[in-house]
C-alpha positions in Angstrom: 72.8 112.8 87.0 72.6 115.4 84.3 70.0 115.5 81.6 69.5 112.7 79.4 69.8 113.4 75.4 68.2 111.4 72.5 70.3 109.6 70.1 72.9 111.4 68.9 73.1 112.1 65.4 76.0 109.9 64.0 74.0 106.6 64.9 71.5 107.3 62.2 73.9 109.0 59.8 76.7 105.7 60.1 73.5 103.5 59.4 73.1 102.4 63.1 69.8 101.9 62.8 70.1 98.2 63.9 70.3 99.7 67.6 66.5 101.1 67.1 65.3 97.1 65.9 64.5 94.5 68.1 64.9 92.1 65.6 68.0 92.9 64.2 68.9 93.0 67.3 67.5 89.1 68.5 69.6 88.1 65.5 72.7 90.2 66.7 72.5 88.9 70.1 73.2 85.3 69.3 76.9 84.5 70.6 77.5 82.6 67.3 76.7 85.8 65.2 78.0 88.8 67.6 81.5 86.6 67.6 81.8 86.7 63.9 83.2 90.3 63.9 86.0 89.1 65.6 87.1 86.3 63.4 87.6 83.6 66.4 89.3 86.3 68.7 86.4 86.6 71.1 87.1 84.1 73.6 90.6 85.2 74.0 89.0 88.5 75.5 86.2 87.5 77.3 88.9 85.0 79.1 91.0 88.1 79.9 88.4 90.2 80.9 87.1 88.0 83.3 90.3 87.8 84.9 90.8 91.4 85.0 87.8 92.1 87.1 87.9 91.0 90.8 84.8 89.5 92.0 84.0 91.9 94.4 84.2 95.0 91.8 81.4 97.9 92.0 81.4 97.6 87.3 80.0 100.3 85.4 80.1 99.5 81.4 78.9 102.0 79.0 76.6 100.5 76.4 75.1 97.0 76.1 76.2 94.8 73.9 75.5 91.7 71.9 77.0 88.4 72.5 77.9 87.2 75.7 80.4 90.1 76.8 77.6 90.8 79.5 77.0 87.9 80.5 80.8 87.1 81.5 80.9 90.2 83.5 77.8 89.4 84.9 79.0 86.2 85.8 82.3 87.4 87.7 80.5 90.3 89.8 76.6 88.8 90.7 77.9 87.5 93.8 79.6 90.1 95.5 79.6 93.3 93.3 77.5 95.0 91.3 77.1 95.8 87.7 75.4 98.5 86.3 75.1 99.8 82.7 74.5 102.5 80.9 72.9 102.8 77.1 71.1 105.5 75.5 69.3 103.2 73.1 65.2 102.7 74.9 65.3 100.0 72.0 68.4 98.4 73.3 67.6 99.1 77.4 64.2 97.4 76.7 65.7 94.2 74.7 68.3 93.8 77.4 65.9 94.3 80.8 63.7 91.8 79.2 66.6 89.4 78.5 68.1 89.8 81.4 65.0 89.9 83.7 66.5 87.1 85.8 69.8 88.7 86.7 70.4 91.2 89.4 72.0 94.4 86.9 71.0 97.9 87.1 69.9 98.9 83.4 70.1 102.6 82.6 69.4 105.3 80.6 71.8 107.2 80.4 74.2 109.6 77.7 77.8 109.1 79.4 79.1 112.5 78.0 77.0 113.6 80.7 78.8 113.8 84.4 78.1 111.2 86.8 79.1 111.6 90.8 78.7 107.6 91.7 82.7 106.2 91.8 83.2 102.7 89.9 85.9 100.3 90.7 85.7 99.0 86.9 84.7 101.3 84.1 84.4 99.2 80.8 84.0 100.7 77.1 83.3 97.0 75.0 83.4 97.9 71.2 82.4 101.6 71.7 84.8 103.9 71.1 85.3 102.8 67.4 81.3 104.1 67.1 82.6 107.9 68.7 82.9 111.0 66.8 86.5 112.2 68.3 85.4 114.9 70.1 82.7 112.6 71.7 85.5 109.9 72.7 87.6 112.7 74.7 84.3 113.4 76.7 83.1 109.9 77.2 87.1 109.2 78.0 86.9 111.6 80.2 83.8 110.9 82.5 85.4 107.0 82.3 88.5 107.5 83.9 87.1 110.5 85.7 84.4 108.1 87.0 87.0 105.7 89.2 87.9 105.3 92.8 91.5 105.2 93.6 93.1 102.7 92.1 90.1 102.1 89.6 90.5 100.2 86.4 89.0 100.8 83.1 89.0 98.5 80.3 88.6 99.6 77.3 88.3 96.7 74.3 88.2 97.9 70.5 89.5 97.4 67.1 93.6 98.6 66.3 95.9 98.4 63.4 96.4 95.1 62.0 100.2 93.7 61.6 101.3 94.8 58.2 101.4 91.1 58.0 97.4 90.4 58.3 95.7 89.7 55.2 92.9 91.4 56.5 94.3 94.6 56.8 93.6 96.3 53.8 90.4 95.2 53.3 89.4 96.4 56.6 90.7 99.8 56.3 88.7 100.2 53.2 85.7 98.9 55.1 86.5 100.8 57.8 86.4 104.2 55.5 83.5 103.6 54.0 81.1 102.5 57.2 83.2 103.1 60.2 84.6 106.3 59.8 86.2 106.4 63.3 87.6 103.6 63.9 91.1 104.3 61.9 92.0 106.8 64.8 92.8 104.0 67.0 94.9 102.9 64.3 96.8 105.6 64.1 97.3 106.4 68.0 97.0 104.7 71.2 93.7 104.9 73.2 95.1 107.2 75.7 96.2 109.6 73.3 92.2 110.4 73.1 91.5 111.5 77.2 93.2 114.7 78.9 94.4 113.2 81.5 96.6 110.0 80.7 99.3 110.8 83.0 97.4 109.9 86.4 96.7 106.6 84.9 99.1 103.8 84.3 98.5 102.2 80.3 98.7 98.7 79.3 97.9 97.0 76.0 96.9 93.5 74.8 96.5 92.6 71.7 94.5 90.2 69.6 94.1 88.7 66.6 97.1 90.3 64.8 97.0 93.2 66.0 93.4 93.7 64.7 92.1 93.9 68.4 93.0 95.5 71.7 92.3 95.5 75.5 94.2 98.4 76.9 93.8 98.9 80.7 93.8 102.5 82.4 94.5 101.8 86.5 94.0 104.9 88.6 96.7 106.2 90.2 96.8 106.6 94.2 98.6 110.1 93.8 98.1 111.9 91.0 101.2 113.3 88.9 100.3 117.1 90.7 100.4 115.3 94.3 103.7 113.9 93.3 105.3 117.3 92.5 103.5 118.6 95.5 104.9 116.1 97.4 108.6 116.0 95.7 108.8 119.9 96.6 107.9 119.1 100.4 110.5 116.9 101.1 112.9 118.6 99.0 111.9 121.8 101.1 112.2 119.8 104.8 115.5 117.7 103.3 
């Protein structure tokens, strides 16, 4: 794996600092308090992410999170997969191998804009691209999708433009402008819009909440769009 950074900048500067603090982050962890942040919607997508992973799934997810998002993976994979994560947080890796101590997950250290060689059945970004300076998304989009096996899945689950009809629209774009400078990108484009490669990937998107939330799937294409022209000019050569 390549070489391993330290936090990158934005986390301080967007007041992040709750990643660095075990006890903000004890208080964050409790389902009651990380669900609050998606006003009722979070059992909708925990229930559809646990039907979107097969049981026997090889899972990467990159960054922990609070709640019980892990847990529900976790819970789908421990018997025949595998899950492994990665976070560049030592605050966050240490909170989470002590809470999880019990389970069998493979905890890492590790800055996913940095390459990885291991192939992953299920990739899974959980409420992080929202947190990612553009130019940091494309990367981390990037190594996602680039990190599959053939007919690989990854799942990406964020925040999206509201219905014109939500009455928390406004007030979250204004909220969203003032601390989470990122996150009205995904309003204004689809998630695949941010990787280089969408066209090898088939796209579909849930969402939740009106419209405040999204899941949107990227499955791996067997052939890629270049084999299918390769293969579209042999048999129009041998026709």
């Amino acid at each position: 794996m390549g070489k391993i950074n330290e936090l990158p900048p934005y986390m301080s500067i967007l007041g992040n600092k709750v990643y660095a603090s075990r006890k903000w982050s004890a208080v964050l962890d409790d389902p009651r308090i990380a669900g609050l942040s998606y006003f009722g919607a979070q059992n909708k997508i925990l229930k559809d992410l646990w039907h979107d992973i097969n049981r026997n799934s090889h899972v990467l997810q990159i960054g922990l999170t609070f709640g019980n998002e892990i847990i529900t993976v976790y819970g789908k994979v421990h018997l025949q997969g595998k899950l492994d994560i990665f976070d560049i947080s030592q605050t966050q890796i240490d909170f989470a191998r002590e809470r999880y101590s019990h389970r069998e997950m493979e905890i890492i250290k590790y800055d996913a804009t940095q390459v990885w060689y291991e192939k992953y059945d299920i990739i899974i970004c959980y409420n992080l691209l929202h947190e990612l300076p553009l130019k940091t998304r494309k990367i981390v989009m990037d190594n996602v999708l680039d990190g599959l096996t053939n007919g690989g899945k990854a799942i990406f689950v964020d925040y999206a433009k509201p219905k014109w009809w939500n009455p928390l629209r406004w007030p979250l774009l204004w909220y969203n402008r003032l601390y989470r400078p990122f996150t009205e990108s995904l309003w204004e484009q689809p998630i695949e819009n941010f990787c280089s490669n969408k066209d090898d990937f088939r796209w579909n998107h849930t969402y939740y909440h009106g419209g405040m939330y999204q899941k949107t799937i990227a499955v791996k294409k067997i052939l890629s769009s270049e084999d299918i022209v390769k293969l579209t000019k042999f048999f129009r050569n041998i026709g």
